[in-house]
N, C-alpha and C positions, 0 to 999 in steps of 0.2 A: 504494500500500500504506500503512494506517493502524495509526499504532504508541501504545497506549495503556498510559501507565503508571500501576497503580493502587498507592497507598500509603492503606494500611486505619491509622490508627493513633486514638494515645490519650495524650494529654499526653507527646509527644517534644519532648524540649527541641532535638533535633536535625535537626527538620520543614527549617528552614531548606539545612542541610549538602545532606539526603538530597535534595532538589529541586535547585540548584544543581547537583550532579556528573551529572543526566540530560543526558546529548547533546543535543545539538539540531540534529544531524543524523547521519543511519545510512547508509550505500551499502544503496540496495534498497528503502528508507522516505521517501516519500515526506511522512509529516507526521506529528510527533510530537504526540502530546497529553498531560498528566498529569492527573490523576484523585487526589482527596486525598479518602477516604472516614475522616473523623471520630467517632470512637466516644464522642461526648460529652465532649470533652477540656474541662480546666479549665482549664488554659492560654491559650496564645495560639496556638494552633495553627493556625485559620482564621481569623485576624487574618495571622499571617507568610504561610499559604498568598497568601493576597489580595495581599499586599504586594509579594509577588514575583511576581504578574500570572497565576496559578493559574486557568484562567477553570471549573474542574469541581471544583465543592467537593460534598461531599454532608456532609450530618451527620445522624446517624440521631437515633431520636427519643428514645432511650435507649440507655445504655450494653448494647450485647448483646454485646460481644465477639469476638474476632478471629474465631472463621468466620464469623458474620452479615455484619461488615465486611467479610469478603472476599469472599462471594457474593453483597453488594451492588454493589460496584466491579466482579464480573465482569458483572453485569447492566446495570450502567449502562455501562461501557465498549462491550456490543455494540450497546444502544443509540445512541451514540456513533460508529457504523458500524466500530470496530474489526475490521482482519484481523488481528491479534498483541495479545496483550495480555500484560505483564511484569508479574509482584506483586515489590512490594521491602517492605521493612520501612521506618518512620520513622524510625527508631533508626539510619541510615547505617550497617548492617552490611554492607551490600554494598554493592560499588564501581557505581556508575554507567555509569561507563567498562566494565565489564562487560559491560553492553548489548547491543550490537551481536553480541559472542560468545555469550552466550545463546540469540537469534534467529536465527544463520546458517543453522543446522539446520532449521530453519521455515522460510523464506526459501529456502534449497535443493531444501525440500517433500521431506525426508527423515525426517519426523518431525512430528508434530502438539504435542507438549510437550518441553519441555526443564526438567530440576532444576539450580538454580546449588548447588555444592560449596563449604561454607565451612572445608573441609581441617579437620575439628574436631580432628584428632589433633594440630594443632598450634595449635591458641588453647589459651596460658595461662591463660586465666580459665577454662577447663574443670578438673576437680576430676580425678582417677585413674578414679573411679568414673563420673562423668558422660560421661568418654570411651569406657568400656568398655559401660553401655547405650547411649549411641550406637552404636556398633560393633553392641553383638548387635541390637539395633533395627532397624540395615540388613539385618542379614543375614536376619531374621525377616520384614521387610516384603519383603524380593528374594524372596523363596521362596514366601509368600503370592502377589504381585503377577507373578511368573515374569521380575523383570528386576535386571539388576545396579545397587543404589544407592548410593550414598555418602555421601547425605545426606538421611534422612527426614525431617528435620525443618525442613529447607531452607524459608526465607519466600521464596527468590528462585525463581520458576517463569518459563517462557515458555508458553503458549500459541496456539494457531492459534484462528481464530474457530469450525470447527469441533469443535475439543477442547473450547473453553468452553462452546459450545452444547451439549454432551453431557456437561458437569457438570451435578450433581444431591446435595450436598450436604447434610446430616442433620445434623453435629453443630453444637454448640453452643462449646467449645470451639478445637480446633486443626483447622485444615482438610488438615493437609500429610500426613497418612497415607490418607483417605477421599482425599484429590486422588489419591495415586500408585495409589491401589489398583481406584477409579474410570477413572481415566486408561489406564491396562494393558488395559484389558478391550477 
């Protein structure tokens, strides 16, 4: 079983963090890979990717932003021969160490996708107001999508190779509402 993690980003000063906290090894995963899809960064972000021995860089050809970057990574991941594939942010907003809980569901073949939960109601850098359209956000995408969410806007996803091969993405923007609601069907 082949576990690919892709990290779509764009001048993260925190490339380095998010790559390091990935396991590099899972009970069930047989070989981890990562996948650093670069939105044009002007940083050093495919210089540290390299650095730390990253062997799947991609760097688009122009900045197109996060859904292009992430149904590029989904693309090139199945390429890749991935049977799981995990989106994280660059930004190390979610734990690494995560991972494996993510996937179990997948991996038990109880579920073709999984949403990681970043408990919003309780990050302080969320504003009163930021928390409350999150909240109704969920409750509007659960009811559209017919399933209980927690977190729409979630970068942290898991995937089966068949969920990915049965994404079909449009926008241009945020991909994590079009992924849940895509994903449902």
């Amino acid at each position: 079983m082949k576990l690919i993690v892709q990290i779509p980003c764009l001048d993260k000063k925190t490339i380095a963090q998010t790559i390091k906290d990935i396991p590099k090894q899972i009970p069930g995963i047989d070989k981890i890979g990562i996948l650093v899809i670069d939105d044009r960064s002007s940083d050093k972000t495919i210089q540290i990717a390299k650095m730390l021995g990253i062997e799947h860089i991609i760097r688009l050809s122009k900045t197109r932003g996060l859904s292009p970057a992430f149904t590029a990574g989904i693309e090139i991941a199945l390429k890749l021969g991935a049977d799981i594939i995990v989106n994280t942010d660059g930004d190390n907003q979610y734990q690494g160490k995560d991972i494996p809980i993510l996937i179990q569901l997948i991996l038990d073949r109880q579920t073709e996708m999984v949403i990681g939960d970043r408990q919003a109601k309780t990050i302080k850098e969320f504003s009163f107001l930021k928390k409350l359209l999150h909240k109704i956000g969920n409750i509007v995408i659960g009811q559209i999508s017919g399933l209980i969410i927690n977190d729409t806007t979630s970068g942290f996803y898991a995937f089966s190779k068949d969920a990915a091969i049965r994404l079909n993405l449009k926008t241009r923007f945020s991909h994590t509402i079009e992924t849940i609601i895509k994903g449902s069907c």
